[in-house]
Residue, then its C-alpha position, 0 to 999 in steps of 0.5 A: x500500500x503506497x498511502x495509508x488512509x489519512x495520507x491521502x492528498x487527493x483534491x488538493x494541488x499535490x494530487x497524486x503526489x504526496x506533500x512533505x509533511x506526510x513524509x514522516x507519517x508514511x516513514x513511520x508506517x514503513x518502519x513500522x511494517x518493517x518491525x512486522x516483517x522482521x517478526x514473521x520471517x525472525x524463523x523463515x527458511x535462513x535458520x536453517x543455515x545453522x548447519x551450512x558450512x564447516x563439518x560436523x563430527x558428533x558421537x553419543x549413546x545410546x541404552x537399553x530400552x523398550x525401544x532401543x538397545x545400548x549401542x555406540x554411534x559417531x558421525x560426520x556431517x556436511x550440508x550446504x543449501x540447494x542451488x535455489x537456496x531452498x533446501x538444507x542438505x546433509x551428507x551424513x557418514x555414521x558408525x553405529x555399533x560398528x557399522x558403517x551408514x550413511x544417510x541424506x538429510x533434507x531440511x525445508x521452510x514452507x513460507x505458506x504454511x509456516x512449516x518447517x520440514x525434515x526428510x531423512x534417507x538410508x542408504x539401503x532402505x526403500x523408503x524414506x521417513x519424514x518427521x515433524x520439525x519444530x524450532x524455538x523461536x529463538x531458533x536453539x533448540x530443534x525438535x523432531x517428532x513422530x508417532x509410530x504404532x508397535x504392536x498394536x500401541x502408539x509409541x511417540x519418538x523425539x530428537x531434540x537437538x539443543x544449540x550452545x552457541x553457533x558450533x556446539x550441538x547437544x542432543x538426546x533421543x526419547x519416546x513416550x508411551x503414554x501420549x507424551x505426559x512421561x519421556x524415557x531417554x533412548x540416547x544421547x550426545x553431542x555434535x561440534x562443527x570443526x571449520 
């Protein structure tokens, strides 16, 4: 919008111009929507880019659980933006429990719905799997989230990836039997970005 009510000059000599003395309203309403602006985008596409650039080695473990067996894992990890700058992509190589692996992983922002999305591939799997993604609003803390049913049961899982700083990752895994009220811890570890 050019010019809000009250800024209208229409009828007067300055017709389809504005006069300077509506300069600072129509400054002050661009400022203003500026504020507005910076708030809905604040954790648009680019907080994604905490994982561009450098590479990522982490390590963690894991514990006996319904859900999971005691286990080692390492990783290394590298993401760069698509060409488009659309898609966050990472290369992931794994050691878990002795094995090699490796894994894509494809993150995403979808400006209508306000969404964020998480991809994940295996190498050697047929399908891929996809999970919700929700970010702070400061954007430090990552968490991913889906329910899967097991043996007739709904088991709920989640990743939470915490930020300390730029460089520095803590993470833990959990699943919740009981719709979500009670959390049983899975694994946890830390990833640092090397530069």
């Amino acid at each position: 919008m050019l010019f809000s009510p009250g800024l209208s000059t229409a009828g007067s000599h300055l017709e389809g111009q504005m006069s300077f003395a509506a300069l600072p309203q129509l400054l002050l309403l661009c400022i203003s929507s500026l504020g507005i602006l910076a708030a809905d985008t604040t954790l648009g596409a680019d907080v994604l880019s905490r994982w561009v650039g450098g590479k990522w080695a982490g390590s963690g473990q894991f514990v006996d659980s319904d859900y999971s067996k005691a286990n080692k894992a390492s990783a290394t990890t590298t993401c760069a933006w698509s060409p488009d700058h659309v898609f966050v992509i990472c290369d992931q190589d794994i050691i878990f429990g002795g094995k090699p692996m490796h894994d894509l992983s494809i993150y995403t922002f979808d400006f209508k719905s306000n969404r964020f999305y998480f991809y994940g591939i295996s190498l050697g799997d047929e399908k891929p799997r996809s999970t919700a993604l929700d970010i702070s609003e400061n954007g430090n803390r990552w968490t991913y989230s889906s329910t899967d049913d097991i043996k007739g049961k709904a088991v709920q899982f989640r990743t939470t990836n915490q930020f300390h700083g730029n460089d520095h990752i803590e993470w833990w895994t959990e699943y919740s039997v009981d719709g979500g009220k009670t959390w049983t811890k899975t694994g946890g570890g830390k990833e640092s970005r090397e530069k």
